[in-house]
N, C-alpha and C positions, 0 to 999 in steps of 0.2 A: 595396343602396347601393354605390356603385363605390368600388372601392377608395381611388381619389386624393381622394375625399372623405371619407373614413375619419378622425378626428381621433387623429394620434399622442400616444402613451400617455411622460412624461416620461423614461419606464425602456428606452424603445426610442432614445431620443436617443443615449443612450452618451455622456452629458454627462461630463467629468473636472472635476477642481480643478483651477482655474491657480494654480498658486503666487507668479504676480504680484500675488496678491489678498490675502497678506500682509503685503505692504507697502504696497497701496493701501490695503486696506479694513480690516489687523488683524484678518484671519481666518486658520487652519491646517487643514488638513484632520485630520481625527480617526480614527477608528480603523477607521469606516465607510468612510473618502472623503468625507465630506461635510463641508461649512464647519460652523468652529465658532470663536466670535469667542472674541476674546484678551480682551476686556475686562470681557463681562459673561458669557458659557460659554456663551451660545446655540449651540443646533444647529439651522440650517436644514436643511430635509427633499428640498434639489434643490441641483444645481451649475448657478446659474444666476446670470450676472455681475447682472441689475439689482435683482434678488433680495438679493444682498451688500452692493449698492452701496447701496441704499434703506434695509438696516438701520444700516450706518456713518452716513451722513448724518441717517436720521431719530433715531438714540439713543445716538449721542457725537459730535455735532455741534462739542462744546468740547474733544473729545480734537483731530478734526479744525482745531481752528482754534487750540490750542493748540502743534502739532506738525503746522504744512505741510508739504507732500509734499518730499522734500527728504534732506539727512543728519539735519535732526533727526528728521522719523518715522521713519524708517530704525532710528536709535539707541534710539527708544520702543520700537518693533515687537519689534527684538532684545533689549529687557529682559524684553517681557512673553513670549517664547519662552524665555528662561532661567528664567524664574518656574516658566512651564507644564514644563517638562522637571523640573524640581527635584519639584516637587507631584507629578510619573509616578513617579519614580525614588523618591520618599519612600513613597508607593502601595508600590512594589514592594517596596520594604525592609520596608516592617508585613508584606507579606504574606507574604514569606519569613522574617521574625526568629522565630525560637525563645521573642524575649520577647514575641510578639506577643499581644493580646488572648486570644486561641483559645489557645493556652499558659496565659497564667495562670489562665482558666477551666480548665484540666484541676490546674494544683496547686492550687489553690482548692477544686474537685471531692474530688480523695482526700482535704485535710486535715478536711472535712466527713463523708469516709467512715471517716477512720481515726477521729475519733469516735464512731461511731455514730449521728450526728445524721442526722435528713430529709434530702430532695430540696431541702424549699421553704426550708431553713436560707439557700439560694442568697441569693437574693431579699435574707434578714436582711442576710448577710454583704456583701452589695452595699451597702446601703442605709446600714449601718454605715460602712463604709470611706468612701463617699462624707461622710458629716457628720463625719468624725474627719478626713479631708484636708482640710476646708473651714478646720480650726486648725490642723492640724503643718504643711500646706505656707502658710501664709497670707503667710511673707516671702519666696516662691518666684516670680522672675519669670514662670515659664510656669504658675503655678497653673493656671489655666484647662485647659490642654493636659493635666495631671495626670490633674484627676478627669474630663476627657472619657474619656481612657483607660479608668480606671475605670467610666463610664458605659457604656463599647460594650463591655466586656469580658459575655461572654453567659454570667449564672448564673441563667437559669430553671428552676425544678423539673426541667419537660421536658430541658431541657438538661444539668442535673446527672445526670440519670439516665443519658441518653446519652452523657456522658461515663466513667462511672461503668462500665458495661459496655464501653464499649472500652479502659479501661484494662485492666481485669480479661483480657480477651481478648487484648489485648498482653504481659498476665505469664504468661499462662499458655502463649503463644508461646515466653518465654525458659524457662520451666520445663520443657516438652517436650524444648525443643533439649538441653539440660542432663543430663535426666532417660539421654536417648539418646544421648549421647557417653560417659554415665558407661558404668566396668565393670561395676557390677553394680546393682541400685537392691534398693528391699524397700518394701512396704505394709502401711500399718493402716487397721482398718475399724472403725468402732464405728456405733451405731446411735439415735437418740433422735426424739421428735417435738416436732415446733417449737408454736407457739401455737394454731394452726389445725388437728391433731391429723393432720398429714401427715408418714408416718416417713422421717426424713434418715436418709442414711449417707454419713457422712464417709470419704472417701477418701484418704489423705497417702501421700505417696512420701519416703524416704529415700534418700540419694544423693550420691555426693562430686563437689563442682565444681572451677573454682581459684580459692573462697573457699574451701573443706576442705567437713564432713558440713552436707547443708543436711535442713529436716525442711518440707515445705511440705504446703497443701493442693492440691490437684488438681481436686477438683469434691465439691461438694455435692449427693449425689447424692436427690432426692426418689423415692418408693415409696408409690404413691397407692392401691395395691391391697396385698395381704398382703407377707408380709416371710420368708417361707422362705428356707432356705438356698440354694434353688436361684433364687430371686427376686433376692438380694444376686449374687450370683454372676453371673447374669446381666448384671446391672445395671452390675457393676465390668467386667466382660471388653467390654461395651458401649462402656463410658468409656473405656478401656484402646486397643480398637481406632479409637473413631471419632477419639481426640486423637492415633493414629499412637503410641504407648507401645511399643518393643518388647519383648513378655514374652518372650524368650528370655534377655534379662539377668535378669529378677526370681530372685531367692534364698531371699528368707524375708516372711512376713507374721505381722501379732499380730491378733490379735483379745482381745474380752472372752471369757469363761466361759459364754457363753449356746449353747442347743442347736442356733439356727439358725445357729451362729459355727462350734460346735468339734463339733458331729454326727457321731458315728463313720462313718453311712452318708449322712445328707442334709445335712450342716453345711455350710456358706459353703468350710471349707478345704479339705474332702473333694471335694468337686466339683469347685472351683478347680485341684486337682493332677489332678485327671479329665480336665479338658478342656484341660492343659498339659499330660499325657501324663508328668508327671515328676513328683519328691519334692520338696518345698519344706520347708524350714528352717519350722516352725511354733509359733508361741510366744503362748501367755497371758499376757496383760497383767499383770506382776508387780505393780503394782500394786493391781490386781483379785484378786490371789491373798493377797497382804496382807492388803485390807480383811474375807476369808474368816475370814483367820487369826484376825483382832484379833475376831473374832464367839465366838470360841468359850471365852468367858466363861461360867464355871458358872449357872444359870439362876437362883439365888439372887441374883447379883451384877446380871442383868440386870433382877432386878426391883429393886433398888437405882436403876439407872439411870431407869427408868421411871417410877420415886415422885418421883427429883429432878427430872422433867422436867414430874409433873402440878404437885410446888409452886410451882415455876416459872410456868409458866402460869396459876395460881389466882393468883400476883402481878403479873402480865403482862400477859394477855390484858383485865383491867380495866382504863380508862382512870385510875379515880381510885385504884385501891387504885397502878397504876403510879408515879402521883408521889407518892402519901404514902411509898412504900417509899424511892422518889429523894431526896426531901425527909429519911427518916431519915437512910438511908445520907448525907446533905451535914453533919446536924446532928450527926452523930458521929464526921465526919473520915475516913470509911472509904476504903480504899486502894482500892478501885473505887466508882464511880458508880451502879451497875447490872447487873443480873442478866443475861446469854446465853441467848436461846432456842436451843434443840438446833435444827439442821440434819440428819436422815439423807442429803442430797444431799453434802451436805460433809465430806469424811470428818476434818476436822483439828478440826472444831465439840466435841467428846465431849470432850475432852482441857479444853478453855477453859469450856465450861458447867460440869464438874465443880468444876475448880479457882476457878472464882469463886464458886460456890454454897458450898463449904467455907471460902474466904476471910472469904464474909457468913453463916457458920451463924447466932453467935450473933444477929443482925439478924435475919434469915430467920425462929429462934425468936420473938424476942420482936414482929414485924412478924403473925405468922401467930395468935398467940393473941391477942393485941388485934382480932382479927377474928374469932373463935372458929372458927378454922379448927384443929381438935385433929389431931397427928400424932405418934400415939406414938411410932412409929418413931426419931425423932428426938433420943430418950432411953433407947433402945435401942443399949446399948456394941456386941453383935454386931451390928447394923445398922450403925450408925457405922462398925465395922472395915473392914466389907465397903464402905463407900462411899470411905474415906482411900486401903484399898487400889487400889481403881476408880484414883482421883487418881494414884496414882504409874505405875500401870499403860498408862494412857490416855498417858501424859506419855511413858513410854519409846516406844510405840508412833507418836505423834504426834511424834518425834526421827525416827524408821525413817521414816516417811513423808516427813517433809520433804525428808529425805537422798532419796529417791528421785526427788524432782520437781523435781531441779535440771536446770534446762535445758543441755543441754552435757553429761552423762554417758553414756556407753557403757554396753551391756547387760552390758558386765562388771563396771561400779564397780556396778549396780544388783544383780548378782547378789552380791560379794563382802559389798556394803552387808546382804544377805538373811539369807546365812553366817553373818555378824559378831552378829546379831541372836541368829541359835538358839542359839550360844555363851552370849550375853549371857543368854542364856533360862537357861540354866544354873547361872549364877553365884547369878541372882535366885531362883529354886528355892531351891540353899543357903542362900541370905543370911535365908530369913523361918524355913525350918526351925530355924536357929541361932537367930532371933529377935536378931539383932543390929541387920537393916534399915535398914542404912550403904546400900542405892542407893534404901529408899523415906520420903523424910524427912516427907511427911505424915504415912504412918499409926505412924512415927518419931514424932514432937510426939503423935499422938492417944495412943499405950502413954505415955508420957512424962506427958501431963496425965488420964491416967485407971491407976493405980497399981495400983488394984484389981481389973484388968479384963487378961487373959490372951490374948494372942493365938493364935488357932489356927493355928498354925505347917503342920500338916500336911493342911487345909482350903485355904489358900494355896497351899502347895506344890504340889500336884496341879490346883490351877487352872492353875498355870505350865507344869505338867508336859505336859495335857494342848493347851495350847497349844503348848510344843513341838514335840507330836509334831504339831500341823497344819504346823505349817511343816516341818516333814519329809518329812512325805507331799506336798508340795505343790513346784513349782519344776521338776516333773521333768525339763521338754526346756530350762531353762537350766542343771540338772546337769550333764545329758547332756551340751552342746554346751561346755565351760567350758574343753575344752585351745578348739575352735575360735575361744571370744568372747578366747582369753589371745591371740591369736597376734601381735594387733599391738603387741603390748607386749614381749611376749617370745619373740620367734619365735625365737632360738636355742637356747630351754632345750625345742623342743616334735618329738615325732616327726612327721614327715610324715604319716604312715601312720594315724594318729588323727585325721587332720583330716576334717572334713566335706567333699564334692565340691561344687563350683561349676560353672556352667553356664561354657567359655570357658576354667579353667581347666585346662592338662595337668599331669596327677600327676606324670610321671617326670621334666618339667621343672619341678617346682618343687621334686620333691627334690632334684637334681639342683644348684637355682640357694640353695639352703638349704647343702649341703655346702660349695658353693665363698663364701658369704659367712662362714663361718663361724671362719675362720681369718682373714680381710679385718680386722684391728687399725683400720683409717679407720671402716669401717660397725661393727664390735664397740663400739668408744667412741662412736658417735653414739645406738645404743643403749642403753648403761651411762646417757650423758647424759640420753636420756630416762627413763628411771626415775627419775636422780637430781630433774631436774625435777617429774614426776608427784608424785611424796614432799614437795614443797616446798612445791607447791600446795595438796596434800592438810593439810600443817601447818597454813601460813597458814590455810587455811579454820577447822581447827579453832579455832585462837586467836583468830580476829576472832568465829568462834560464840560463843564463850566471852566473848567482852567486847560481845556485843550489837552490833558493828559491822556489820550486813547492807548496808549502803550500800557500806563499801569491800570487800564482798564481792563483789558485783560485777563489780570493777576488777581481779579476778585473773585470769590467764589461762583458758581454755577447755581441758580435758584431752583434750577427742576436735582440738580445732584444734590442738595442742603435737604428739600422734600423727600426726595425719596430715600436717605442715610435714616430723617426721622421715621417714613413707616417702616425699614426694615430693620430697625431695632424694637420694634413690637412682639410680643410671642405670638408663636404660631395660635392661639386660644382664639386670637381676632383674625382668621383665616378669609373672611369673607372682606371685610373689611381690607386689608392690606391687599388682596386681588383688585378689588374695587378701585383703590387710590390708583397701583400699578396699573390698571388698564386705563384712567383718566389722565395718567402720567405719557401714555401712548399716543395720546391723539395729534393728528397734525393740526396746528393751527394755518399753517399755510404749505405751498410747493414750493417757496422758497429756495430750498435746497436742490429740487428740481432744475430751476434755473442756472443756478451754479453750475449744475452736470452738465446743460447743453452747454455751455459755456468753456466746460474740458474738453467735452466731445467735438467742438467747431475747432477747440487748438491744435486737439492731436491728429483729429483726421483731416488735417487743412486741405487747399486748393495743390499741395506740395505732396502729397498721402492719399490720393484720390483710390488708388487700389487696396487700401488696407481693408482687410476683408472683415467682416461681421465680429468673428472670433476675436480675432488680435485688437478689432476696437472695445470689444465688450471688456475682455481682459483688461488694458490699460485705463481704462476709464474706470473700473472699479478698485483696479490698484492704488489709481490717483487720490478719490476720494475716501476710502474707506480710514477707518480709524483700526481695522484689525492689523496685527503683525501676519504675515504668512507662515507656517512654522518650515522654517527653512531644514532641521535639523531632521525632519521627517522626508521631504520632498528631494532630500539628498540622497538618503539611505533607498530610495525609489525608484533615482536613476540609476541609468547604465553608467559607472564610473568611465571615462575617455578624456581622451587627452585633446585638446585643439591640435586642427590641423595646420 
């Protein structure tokens, strides 16, 4: 066919907008170039005048005869291009505003994860808010505009999750950055398996920011195959390299007491200083070395425990023998409700089971032979001694404990708290030999209501004794290290030369920056001050224990954040110095915190969440515990703005 016959194609026209035809026809060109009417939003698909002209005529016939061509359509025209700009410009503003839909779906998101609730809680929480604004805003002119907001705001499952993992990936951006400006940082590792019988290992970094010592997780690190030391190992130096971590700062790491942790040749720490080519500060989780200690109860004493644990569950584990016991215990006033089942996961459980079980003996008695459940034991005075004693024992050890799982103490207060203990050990020794047993007032009241019944003084005594000496033997690389954990506190009273080395920092200058502050009257009194504070704190706390106040407990200052305010009002002059305190401000005194995490990890990935896959648990569990904000105002501007479906 010849070309000049050829029918040309609309797009070869090179047709334009005339912009006459905003005033004729109440059309603008849009974003395309192509017409797009002012009054009903049509978009023609051509720039072709009869095209414009046929849809003003044929469907606003009564705009047109309303507003002749003239000043007055002129004046229509330019309202409804004020209209249209305001509607762009309003556009723009949602989609740039921080408070925008896609924002409040991200804090909507975390407050969902910091509970531990589902994905599809989304969906609830939508659904809610929407019927609760239909009354609290009801006398609101823009009601309507309200809960649309609400309505586009995107919380579907799918969505919660996706939001949920880039939050977690935005904190653990500011954690890196943090982790890696600090002087020096430290790790703990502990180890457990989630519900689906896959072994996590929790990874935490210790490290001072300018909030002061932060204790965060890092990644939950899953181990789908064996779990060797050199398995962890691998796994953390993985973590370590692929989030960009610099191990030339790390100083010390804790683990638990298990072989694949603390292995002379194949353990997690052995290897780990292998393949860093250096020594690290390595420390047992004092805590874990505690709960050793508190074991080493004479084996008569532990069958003590084990009897109160089966009568317990002979009244427990039955539904109906449960509430007739309830139903006693109401009809007799009793100063508890109900009996404690033992926990061995929990270590504070032993101290509370005892001392209720001995509160409701006489119940417990007279509940248990109405059922002809017969337990001699239970009329056995040398049994009874051995269980009153259990009670006070459990109680002193379950004080040690507490004191150690305050959050906010340095591995110094947990070490001195250790100290103060084995002393204590000592006193209690004496005190039951003497048979006066002024610190055990249970088995106190039980000599007192049984007259004729002799305590064995030097049966006890050697119970104590030999606990002790576990706490003696045990603690040895927080002995060891004890001028280096004293230094932030008192680094004038400590030789240089006793200190442990740090990666970073020089010996001769920090002896050097130790001589010259030491005669310094402005820094001697900043430190006098801190002590005097520390001691303040320390009172308060005691006195608000003592009056049961744990709430305004609290509201007391933090002793590692009072420490480290004092060295970083130092000048930079004492450089070595202040890295020094900061990296001894790092160290973990226990996993503690570790335990906590499995403990989110077992809520949110329950028996009900069996499919939640790696990512979405890692993400939520880091959401849950972390102290960082996510920056929500960034992670917005990153998405695809969209509406729900």
């Amino acid at each position: 066919m010849d070309a000049r016959g050829k029918k040309r194609k609309i797009t070869e026209e090179n047709r334009g907008f005339n912009v006459s035809w905003t005033e004729s026809f109440a059309f603008v060109a849009n974003a395309e170039g192509l017409p797009e009417c002012l009054l009903c939003s049509e978009k023609l698909s051509n720039n072709k005048k009869s095209n414009v002209e046929r849809h003003f005529q044929g469907r606003h016939a009564t705009f047109a005869a309303e507003y002749p061509v003239g000043s007055e359509r002129k004046s229509a025209i330019a309202l409804l291009v004020e209209k249209l700009e305001e509607r762009k410009n309003k556009f723009k503003k949602w989609i740039a505003s921080p408070n925008s839909t896609t924002a409040a779906s991200f804090v909507a998101t975390r407050e969902i994860i910091k509970r531990g609730k589902p994905f599809t809680d989304g969906d609830y929480m939508k659904e809610s808010f929407i019927n609760i604004s239909e009354h609290l805003f009801s006398d609101f002119k823009n009601k309507t505009e309200i809960i649309q907001k609400i309505k586009d705001m995107p919380l579907s499952a799918k969505t919660v999750k996706e939001r949920a993992i880039k939050m977690a990936g935005n904190i653990t951006e500011q954690q890196i950055k943090d982790i890696n400006s600090a002087p020096a940082y430290s790790i703990a590792c502990d180890e457990s398996c989630d519900v689906t019988d896959i072994e996590q290992t929790a990874l935490l970094c210790r490290y001072v920011n300018s909030d002061g010592p932060q204790e965060e997780i890092i990644k939950l690190i899953p181990l789908k195959g064996q779990t060797r030391g050199e398995d962890i190992c691998e796994a953390v130096l993985k973590c370590l390299n692929e989030n960009g971590i610099n191990t030339n700062h790390l100083i010390s790491v804790a683990t638990d007491g298990a072989p694949s942790m603390r292995g002379s040749k194949r353990g997690f720490v052995t290897l780990l200083q292998k393949a860093l080519d250096r020594n690290l500060l390595a420390f047992h989780c004092i805590l874990h070395q505690e709960a050793l200690c508190a074991q080493t109860f004479p084996s008569e004493c532990m069958v003590v425990m084990n009897l109160v644990i089966e009568m317990v569950n002979k009244i427990i584990a039955k539904a109906l023998n449960h509430r007739q016991f309830r139903a006693l215990l109401d009809e007799v006033d009793s100063e508890y409700s109900d009996l404690l089942l033992h926990n061995k996961v929990r270590w504070l459980s032993k101290d509370e089971v005892l001392r209720r079980f001995v509160a409701c003996l006489e119940h417990v008695k007279t509940f248990l032979k109405s059922k002809d459940l017969i337990y001699p034991q239970l009329e056995d005075t040398e049994w009874l001694e051995k269980l009153h004693f259990m009670v006070d024992m459990t109680s002193h050890l379950n004080k040690l404990n507490e004191s150690l799982q305050v959050r906010g103490n340095t591995a110094l207060q947990m070490l001195e708290a250790v100290l103060s203990f084995e002393r204590k050990l000592t006193v209690f020794a004496r005190d039951v030999q003497r048979g006066t047993l002024s610190h055990f007032p249970s088995l106190r009241e039980f000599k007192e209501s049984h007259q004729d019944h002799t305590i064995n003084g030097d049966y006890l005594h050697n119970a104590i004794v030999d606990m002790q000496t576990a706490f003696e033997s045990r603690f040895c690389e927080f002995r060891k290290e004890k001028m280096t954990l004293s230094f932030p506190v008192t680094p004038l009273e400590i030789d240089p030369s006793l200190l442990s080395t740090f990666p970073g920092i020089i010996q001769a200058d920090l002896e050097m920056e130790m001589a010259d502050i030491s005669d310094k009257d402005l820094w001697v009194s900043k430190f006098k001050r801190l002590t005097a504070e520390l001691e303040d704190v320390t009172r308060q706390k005691a006195q608000l224990a003592q009056s049961h106040k744990w709430s305004e407990m609290e509201g007391l200052p933090v002793p590692e954040k009072l420490i480290y305010d004092t060295w970083n009002a130092l000048p930079d002059c004492y450089k070595n110095m202040k890295t020094y305190a900061f990296g001894v401000l790092s160290i973990f005194g226990s996993t503690y915190l570790c335990e906590q995490i499995f403990s989110n990890m077992n809520y949110i990935k329950s028996k009900y969440r069996t499919r939640l896959t790696h990512e979405s648990l890692q993400s939520c569990v880091k959401i849950k515990v972390t102290s960082y904000m996510p920056d929500v105002e960034k992670l917005s501007s990153d998405v695809r703005k969209q509406k729900s479906h």
